[in-house]
N, C-alpha and C positions, 0 to 999 in steps of 0.2 A: 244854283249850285246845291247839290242834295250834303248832307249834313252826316256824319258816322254816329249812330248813338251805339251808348253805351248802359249798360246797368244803371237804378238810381246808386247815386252817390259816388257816381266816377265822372259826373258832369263836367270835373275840369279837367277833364283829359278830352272831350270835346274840339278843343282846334287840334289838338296832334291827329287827327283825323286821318292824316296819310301816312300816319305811321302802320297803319293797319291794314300789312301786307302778307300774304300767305307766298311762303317759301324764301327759304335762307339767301337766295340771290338778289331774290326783290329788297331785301332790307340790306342789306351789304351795299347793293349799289343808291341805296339811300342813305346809307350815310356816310359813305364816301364823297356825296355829292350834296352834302351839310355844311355848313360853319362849325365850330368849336361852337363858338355860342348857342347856334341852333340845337345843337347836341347838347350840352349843358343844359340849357330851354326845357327839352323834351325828357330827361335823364332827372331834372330836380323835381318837375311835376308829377312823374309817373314813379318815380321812388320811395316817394311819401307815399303814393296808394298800392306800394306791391305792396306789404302785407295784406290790405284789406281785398286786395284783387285774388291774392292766390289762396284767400278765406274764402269768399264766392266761387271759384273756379273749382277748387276744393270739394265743396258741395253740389254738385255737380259729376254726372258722368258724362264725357267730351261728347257723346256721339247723344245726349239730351240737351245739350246748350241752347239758349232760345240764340237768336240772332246777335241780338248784344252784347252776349253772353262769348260767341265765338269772336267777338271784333276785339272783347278785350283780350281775349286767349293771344293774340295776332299781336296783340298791341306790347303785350307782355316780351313776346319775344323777340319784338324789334327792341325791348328795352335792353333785354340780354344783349344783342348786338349791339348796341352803342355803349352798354357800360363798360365794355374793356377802353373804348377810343377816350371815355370819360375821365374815369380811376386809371389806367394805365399808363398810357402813351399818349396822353394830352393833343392827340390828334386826331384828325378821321382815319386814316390808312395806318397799318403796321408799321410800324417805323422797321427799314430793313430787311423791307419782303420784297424786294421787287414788284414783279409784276403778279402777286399773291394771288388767288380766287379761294372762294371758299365753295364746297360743292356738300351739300347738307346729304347724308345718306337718308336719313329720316324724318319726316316733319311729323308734327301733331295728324292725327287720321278724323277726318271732320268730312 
């Protein structure tokens, strides 16, 4: 089983390893398909390293990122996506969407 790395000093962001998906569908139906805990899990660790993530990324123009560098860009935005199910609505899915989707017009250009 091959491993995600990341930058030094985002080591413990290491097992969220699948959080690091390119495009808004792929992470939506990740964490839909979460625990509350799981999401908590993944939301308490990578919360404490956004600022120090979007200070690296920062310094950085997207279409220079070495490899790592792009896993954390990924990794960042599956965190946006779970922080609403976090802070919000204490759940995976919307509460009161029915059958919702999300369809991203835009992604990061990498």
């Amino acid at each position: 089983m091959s491993t995600v790395e990341f930058p030094a000093g985002f080591e413990a962001l290491e097992p969220f390893g699948d959080w690091v998906l390119q495009g808004e569908k792929a992470r939506y139906e990740k964490r839909i398909g979460c625990t509350m805990d799981e999401l908590q899990t993944f939301y308490d660790v990578a919360m404490e390293l956004l600022p120090a993530a979007c200070e690296y990324l920062e310094r950085h123009k997207v279409e220079d990122l070495p490899p790592e560098g792009v896993n954390l860009l990924w990794l960042c935005c599956s965190l946006v996506t779970v922080s609403f199910a976090v802070e919000c609505w204490r759940q995976p899915r919307v509460p009161d969407a029915g059958a919702s989707a999300i369809d991203a017009v835009l992604e990061p250009a990498i």
